[in-house]
VOSELUM-719023 format. One line per field, with one value per residue: chain; x, y, z of N, C-alpha, C in turn; residue in three letters. Coordinates in Angstrom, 3 decimals. Each point is the difference from the previous one (the first is absolute). Layout:
! VOSELUM-719023
kepa = A,... $
n.c1 = X,... $
n.c2 = Y,... $
n.c3 = Z,... $
ca.c1 = X,... $
ca.c2 = Y,... $
ca.c3 = Z,... $
c.c1 = X,... $
c.c2 = Y,... $
c.c3 = Z,... $
sero = ALA,... $
This chain:
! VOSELUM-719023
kepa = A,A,A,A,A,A,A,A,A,A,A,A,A,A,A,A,A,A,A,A,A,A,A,A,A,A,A,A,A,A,A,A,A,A,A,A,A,A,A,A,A,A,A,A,A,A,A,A,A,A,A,A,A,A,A,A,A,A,A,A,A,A,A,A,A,A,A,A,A,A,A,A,A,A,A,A,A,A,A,A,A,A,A,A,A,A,A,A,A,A,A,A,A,A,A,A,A,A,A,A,A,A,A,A,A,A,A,A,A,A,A,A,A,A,A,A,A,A,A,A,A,A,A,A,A,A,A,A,A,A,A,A,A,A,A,A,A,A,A,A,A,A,A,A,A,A,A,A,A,A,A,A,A,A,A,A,A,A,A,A,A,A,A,A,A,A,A,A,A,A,A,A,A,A,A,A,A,A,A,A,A,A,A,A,A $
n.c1 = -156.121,0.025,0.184,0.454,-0.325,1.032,-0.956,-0.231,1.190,-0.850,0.516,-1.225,-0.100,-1.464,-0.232,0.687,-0.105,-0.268,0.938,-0.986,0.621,-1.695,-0.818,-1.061,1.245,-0.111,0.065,0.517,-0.527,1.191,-0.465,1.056,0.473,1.361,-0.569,-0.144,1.484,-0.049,0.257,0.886,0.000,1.138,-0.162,1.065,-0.462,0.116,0.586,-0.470,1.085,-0.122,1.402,0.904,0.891,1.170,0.017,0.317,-1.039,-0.131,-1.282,-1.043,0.108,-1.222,0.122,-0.545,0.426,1.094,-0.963,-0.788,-0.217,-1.459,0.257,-0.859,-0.762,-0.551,-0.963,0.323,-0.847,0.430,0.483,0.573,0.409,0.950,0.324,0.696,-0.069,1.538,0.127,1.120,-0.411,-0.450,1.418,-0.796,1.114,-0.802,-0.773,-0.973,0.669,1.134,-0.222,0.441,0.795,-0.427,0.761,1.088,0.210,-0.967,0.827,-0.870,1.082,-0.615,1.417,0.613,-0.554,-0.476,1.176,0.091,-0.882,0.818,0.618,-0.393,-0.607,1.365,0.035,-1.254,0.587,1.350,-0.942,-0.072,-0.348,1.251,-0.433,1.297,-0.655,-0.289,1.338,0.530,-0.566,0.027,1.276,-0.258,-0.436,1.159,0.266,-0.667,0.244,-1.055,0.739,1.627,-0.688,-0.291,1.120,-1.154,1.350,0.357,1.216,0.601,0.690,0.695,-0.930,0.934,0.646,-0.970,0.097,0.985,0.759,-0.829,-1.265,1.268,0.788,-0.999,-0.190,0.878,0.079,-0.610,1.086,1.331,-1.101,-0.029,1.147,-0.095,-0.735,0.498,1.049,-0.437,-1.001 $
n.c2 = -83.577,0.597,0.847,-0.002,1.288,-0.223,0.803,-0.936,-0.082,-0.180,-0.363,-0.889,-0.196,-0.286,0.813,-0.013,1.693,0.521,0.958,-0.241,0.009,0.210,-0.688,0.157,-0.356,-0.785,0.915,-0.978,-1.038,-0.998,-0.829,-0.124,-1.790,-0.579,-1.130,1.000,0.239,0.205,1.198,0.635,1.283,-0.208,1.642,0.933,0.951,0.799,1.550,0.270,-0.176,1.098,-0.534,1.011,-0.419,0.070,-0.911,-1.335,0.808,0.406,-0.795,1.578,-0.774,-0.132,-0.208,-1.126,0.475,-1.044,1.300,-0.108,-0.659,-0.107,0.160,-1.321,-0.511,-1.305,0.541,-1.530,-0.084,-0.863,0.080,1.345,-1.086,0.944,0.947,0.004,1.425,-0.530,1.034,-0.095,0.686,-1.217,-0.619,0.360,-0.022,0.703,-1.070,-0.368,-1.009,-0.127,0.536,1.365,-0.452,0.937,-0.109,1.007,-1.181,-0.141,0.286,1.088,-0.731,-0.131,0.072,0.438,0.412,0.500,0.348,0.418,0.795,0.092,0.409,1.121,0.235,-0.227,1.005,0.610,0.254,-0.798,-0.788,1.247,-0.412,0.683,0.708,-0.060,-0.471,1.035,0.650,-1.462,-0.449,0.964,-0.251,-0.669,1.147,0.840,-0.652,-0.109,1.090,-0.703,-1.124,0.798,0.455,-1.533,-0.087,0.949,1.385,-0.658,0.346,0.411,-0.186,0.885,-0.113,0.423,-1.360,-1.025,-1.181,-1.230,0.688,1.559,-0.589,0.386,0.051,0.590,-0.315,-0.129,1.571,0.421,-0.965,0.594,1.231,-0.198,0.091,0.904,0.905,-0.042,0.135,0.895,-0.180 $
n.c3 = -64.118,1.146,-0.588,1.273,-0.161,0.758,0.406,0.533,0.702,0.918,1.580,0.266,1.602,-0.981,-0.824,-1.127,-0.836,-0.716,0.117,-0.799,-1.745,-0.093,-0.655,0.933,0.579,0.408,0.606,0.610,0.878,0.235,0.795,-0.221,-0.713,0.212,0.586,-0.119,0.417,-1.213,-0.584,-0.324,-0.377,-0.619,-0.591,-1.131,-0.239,-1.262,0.294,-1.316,-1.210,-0.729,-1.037,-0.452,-1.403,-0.581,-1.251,-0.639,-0.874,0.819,-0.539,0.242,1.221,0.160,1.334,0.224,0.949,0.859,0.699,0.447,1.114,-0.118,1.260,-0.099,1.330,-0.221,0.961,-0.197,0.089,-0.674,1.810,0.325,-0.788,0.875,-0.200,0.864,-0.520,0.487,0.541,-0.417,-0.840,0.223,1.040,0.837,0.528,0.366,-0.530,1.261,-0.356,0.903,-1.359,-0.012,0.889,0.769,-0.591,0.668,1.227,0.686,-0.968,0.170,-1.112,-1.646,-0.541,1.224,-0.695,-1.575,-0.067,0.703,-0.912,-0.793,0.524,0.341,-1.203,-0.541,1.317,-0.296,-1.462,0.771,0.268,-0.958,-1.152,-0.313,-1.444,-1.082,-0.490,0.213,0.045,0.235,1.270,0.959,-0.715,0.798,1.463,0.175,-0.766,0.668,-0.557,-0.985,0.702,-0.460,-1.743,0.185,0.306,0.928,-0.385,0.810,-0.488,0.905,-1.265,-0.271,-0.942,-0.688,0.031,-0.613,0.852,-0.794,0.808,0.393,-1.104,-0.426,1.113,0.032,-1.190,-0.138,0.423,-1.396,-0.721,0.382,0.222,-1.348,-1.000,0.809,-0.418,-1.052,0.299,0.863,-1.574 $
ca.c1 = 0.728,0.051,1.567,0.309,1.399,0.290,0.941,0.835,-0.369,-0.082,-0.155,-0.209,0.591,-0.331,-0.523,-0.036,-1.266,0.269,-0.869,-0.340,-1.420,-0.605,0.438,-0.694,0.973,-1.383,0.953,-0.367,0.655,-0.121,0.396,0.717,0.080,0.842,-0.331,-0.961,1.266,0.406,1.034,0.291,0.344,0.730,0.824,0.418,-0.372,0.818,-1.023,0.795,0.122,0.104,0.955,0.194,1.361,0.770,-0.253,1.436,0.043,0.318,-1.209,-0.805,-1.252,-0.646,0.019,-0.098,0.880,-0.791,0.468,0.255,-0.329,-0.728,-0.189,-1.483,-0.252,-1.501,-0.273,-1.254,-1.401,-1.297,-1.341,-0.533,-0.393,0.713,1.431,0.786,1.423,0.578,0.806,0.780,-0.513,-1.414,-0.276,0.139,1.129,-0.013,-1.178,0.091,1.300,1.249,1.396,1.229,0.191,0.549,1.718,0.307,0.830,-0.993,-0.996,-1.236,-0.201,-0.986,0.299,0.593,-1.462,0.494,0.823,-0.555,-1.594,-0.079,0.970,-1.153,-1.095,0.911,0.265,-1.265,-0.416,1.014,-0.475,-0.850,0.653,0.042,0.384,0.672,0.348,-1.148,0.562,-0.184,-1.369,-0.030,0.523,-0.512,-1.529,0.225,-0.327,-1.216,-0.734,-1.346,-0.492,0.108,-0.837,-1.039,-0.010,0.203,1.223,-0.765,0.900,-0.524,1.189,0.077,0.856,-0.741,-0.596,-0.509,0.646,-0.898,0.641,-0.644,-0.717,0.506,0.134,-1.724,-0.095,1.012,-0.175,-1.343,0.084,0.355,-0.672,-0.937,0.307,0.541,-1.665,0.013,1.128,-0.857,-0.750 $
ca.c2 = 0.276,1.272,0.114,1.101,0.342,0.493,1.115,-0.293,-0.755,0.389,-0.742,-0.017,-1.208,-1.123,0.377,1.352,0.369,0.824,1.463,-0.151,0.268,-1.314,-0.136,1.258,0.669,-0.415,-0.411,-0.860,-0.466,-1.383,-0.922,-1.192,-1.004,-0.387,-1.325,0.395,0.338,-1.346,0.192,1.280,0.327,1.458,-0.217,0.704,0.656,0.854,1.184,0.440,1.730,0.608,0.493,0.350,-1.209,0.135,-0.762,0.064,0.208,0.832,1.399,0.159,-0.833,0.043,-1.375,0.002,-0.550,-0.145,0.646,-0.626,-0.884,-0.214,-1.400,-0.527,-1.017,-0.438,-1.496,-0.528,-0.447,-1.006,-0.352,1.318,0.307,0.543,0.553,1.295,0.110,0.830,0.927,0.754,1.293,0.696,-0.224,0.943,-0.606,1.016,-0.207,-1.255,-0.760,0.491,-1.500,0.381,0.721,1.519,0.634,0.656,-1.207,-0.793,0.760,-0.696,0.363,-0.584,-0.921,-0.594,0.593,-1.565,-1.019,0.184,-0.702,-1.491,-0.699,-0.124,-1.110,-1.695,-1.129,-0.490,-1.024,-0.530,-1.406,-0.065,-0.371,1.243,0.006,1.404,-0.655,0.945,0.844,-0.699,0.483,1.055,0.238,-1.279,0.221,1.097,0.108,-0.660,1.036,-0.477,-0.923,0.907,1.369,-0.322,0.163,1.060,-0.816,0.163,0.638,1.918,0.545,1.163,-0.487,1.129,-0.377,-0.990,-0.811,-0.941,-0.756,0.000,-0.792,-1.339,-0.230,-0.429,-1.303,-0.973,-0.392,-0.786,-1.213,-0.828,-0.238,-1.051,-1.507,-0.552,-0.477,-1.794,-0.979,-0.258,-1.246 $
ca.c3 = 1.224,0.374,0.086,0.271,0.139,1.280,0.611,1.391,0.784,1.181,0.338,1.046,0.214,-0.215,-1.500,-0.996,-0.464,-1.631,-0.326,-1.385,-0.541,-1.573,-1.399,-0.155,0.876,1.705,0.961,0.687,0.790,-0.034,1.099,-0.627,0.783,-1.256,-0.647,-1.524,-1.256,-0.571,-0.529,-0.452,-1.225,0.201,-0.863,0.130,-1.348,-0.635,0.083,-0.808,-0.180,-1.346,0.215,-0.991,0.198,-1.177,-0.528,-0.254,-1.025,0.461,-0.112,1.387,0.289,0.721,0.292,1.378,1.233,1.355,0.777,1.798,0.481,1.364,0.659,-0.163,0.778,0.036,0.784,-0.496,1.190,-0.895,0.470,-0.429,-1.201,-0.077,0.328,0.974,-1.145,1.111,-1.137,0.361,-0.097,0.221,0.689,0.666,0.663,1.060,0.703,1.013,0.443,-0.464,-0.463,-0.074,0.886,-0.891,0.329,-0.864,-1.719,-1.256,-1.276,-0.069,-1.159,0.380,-0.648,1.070,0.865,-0.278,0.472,1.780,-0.400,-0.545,1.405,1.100,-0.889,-0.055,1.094,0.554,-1.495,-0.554,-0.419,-1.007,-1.107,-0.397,-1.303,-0.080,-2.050,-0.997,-1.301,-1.297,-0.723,-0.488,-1.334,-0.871,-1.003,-0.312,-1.431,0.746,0.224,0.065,1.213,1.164,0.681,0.661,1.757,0.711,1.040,1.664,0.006,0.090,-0.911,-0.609,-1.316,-0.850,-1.099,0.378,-0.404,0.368,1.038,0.839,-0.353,-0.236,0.875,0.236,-0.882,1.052,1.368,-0.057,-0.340,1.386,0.871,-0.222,0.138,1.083,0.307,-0.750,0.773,1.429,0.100 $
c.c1 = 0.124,1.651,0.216,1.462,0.255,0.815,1.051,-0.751,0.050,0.327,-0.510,0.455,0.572,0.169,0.282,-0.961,0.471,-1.422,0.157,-1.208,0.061,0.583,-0.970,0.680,-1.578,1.424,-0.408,1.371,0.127,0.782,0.640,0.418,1.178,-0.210,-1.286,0.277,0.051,0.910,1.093,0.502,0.904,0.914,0.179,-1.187,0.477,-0.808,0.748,-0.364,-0.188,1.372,0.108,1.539,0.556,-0.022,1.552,0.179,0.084,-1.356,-0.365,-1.511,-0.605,0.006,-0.548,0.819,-0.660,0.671,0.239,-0.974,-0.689,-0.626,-1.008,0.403,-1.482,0.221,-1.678,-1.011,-1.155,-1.145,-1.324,0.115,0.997,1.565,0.313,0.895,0.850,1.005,1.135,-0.088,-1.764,-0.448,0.508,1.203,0.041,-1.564,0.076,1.003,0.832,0.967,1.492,0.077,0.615,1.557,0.834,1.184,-1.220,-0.871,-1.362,-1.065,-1.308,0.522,0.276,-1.710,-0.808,0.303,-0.559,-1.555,0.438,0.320,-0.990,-1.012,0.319,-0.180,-0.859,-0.299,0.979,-0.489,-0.934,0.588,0.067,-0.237,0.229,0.727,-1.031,0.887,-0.157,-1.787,-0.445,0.351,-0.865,-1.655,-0.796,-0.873,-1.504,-1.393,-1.020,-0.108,0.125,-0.884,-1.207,0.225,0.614,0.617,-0.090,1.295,0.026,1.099,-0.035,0.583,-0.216,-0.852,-0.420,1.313,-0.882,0.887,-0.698,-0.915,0.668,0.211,-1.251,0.014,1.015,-0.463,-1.761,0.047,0.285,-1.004,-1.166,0.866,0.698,-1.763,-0.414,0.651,-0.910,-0.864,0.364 $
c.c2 = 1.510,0.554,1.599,0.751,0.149,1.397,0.105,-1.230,-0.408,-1.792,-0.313,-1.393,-1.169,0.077,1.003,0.165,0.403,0.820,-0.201,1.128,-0.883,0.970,1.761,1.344,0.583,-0.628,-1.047,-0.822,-1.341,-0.250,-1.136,-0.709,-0.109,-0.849,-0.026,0.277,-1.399,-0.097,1.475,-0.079,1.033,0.186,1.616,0.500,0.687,0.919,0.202,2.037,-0.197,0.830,0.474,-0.306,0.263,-1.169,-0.233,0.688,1.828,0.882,-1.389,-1.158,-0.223,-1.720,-0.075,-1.342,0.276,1.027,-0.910,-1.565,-0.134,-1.653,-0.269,-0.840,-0.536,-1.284,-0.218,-0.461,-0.319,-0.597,1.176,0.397,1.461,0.217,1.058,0.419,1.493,0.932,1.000,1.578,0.168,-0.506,1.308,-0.313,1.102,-0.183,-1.122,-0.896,0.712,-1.325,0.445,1.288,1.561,0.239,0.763,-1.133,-0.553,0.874,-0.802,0.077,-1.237,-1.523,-0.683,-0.373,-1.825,-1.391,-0.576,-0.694,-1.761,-0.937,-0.538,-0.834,-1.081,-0.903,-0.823,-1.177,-0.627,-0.985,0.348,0.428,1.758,-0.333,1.232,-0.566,0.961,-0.003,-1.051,-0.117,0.967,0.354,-1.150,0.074,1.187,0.323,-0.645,1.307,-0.190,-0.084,1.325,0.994,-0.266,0.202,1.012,-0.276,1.226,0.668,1.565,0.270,1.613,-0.025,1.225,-0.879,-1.553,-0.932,-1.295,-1.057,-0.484,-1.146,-1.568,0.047,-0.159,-1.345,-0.886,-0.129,-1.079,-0.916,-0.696,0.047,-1.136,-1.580,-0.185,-0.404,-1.451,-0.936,0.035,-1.270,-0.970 $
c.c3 = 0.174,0.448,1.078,0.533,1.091,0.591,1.026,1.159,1.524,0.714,1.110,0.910,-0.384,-1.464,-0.601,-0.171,-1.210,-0.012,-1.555,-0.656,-0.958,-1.415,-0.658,0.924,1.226,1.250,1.100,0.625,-0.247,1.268,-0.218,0.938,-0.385,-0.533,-0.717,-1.350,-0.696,-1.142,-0.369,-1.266,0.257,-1.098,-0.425,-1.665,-0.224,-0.361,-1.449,-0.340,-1.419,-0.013,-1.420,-0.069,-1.130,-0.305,-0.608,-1.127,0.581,0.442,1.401,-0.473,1.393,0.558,1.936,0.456,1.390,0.684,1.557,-0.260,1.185,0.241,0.664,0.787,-0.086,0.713,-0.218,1.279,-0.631,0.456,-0.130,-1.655,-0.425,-0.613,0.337,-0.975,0.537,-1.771,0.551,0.264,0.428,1.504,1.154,1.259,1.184,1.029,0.003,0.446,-0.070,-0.201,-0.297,1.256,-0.310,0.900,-1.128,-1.326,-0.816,-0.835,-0.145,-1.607,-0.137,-0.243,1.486,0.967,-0.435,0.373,1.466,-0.078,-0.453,0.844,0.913,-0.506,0.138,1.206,0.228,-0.903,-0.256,-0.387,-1.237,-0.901,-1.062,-1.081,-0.279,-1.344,-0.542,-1.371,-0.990,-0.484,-1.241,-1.324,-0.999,-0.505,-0.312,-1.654,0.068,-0.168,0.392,1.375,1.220,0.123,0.418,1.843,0.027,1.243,1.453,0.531,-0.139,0.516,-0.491,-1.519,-1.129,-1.235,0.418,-0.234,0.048,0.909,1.239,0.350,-0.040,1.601,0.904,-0.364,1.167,1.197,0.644,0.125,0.883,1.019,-0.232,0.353,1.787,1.029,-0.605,0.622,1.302,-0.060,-1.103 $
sero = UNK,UNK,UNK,UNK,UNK,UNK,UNK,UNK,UNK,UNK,UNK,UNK,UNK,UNK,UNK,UNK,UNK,UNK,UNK,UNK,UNK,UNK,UNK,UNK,UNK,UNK,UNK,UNK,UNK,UNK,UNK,UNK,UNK,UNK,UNK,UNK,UNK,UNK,UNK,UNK,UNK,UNK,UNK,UNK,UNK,UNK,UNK,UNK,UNK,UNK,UNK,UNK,UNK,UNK,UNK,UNK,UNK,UNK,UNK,UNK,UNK,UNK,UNK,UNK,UNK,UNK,UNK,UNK,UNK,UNK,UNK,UNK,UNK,UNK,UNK,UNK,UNK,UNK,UNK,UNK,UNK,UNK,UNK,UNK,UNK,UNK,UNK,UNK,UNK,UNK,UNK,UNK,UNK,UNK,UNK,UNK,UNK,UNK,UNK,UNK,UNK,UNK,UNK,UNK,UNK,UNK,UNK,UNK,UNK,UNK,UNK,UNK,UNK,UNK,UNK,UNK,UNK,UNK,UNK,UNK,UNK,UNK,UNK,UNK,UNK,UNK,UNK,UNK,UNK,UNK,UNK,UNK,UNK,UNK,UNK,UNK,UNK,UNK,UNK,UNK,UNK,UNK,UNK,UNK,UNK,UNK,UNK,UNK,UNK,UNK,UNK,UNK,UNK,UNK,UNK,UNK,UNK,UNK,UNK,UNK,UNK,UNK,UNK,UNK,UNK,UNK,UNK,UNK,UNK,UNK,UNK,UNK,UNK,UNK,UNK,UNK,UNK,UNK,UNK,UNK,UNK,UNK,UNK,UNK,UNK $
């Protein structure tokens, strides 16, 4: 399946579009249907840090913790063998639609920015089925190395260091795109 990212998104009458790039960052266009949507994925990852921490014993250790949290939308189009994968930070909120109107009360943070994208996504997909159970996944196959450093994860993330979260959430979001392509026949 071909996974792309979306930069933004434009509407026309009849049809969204998603200003997208592929997986070789080749910019391009998709003409979307909604009822091509067949399922989402949404869910929050954890950007972590390298912290340095007093220990109860009093000496200095090195440990990582979660600095912030960025948020992943994927809608699936299995008939196109696809996924649309929407990102909080890598989605551009100043080109094509306007989904948050500009006033001096509405902070136009990305988190409210966000918020407004999902909204707008939702109306069109209330009849399709969200999944947003990644975290228990996630911890559970985490210890999975082998399987994870086999998938190259389609996520364009800023990480100083590899995780294998990333992959694991690829892996899921795969799955569901498979077993909801299974349930079709």
């Amino acid at each position: 399946m071909q996974v792309y990212q979306v930069k933004y998104c434009s509407e026309s009458p009849s049809k969204p579009t998603a200003i997208c790039q592929n997986s070789e960052n080749q910019p391009g266009s998709i003409n979307l249907d909604w009822s091509e949507v067949t399922a989402t994925v949404v869910e929050l990852l954890s950007i972590f840090k390298q912290v340095v921490d007093i220990n109860v014993s009093g000496k200095l250790e090195c440990k990582t913790q979660t600095q912030d949290c960025a948020q992943f939308c994927d809608l699936h189009l299995p008939a196109r063998n696809s996924i649309l994968q929407i990102y909080d930070n890598g989605y551009e909120f100043q080109q094509g639609l306007e989904i948050t109107p500009q006033s001096k009360q509405n902070k136009n943070t990305i988190r409210n920015n966000w918020n407004s994208l999902m909204k707008w996504v939702q109306q069109d997909l209330c009849q399709i089925k969200t999944w947003s159970d990644f975290q228990p996944f996630g911890k559970t196959v985490l210890d999975q190395i082998e399987v994870l450093n086999q998938i190259a994860s389609h996520l364009q993330l800023f990480r100083r260091e590899k995780t294998n979260w990333d992959s694991a959430f690829d892996l899921y979001s795969g799955i569901v795109f498979v077993k909801d392509v299974a349930n079709k026949f």
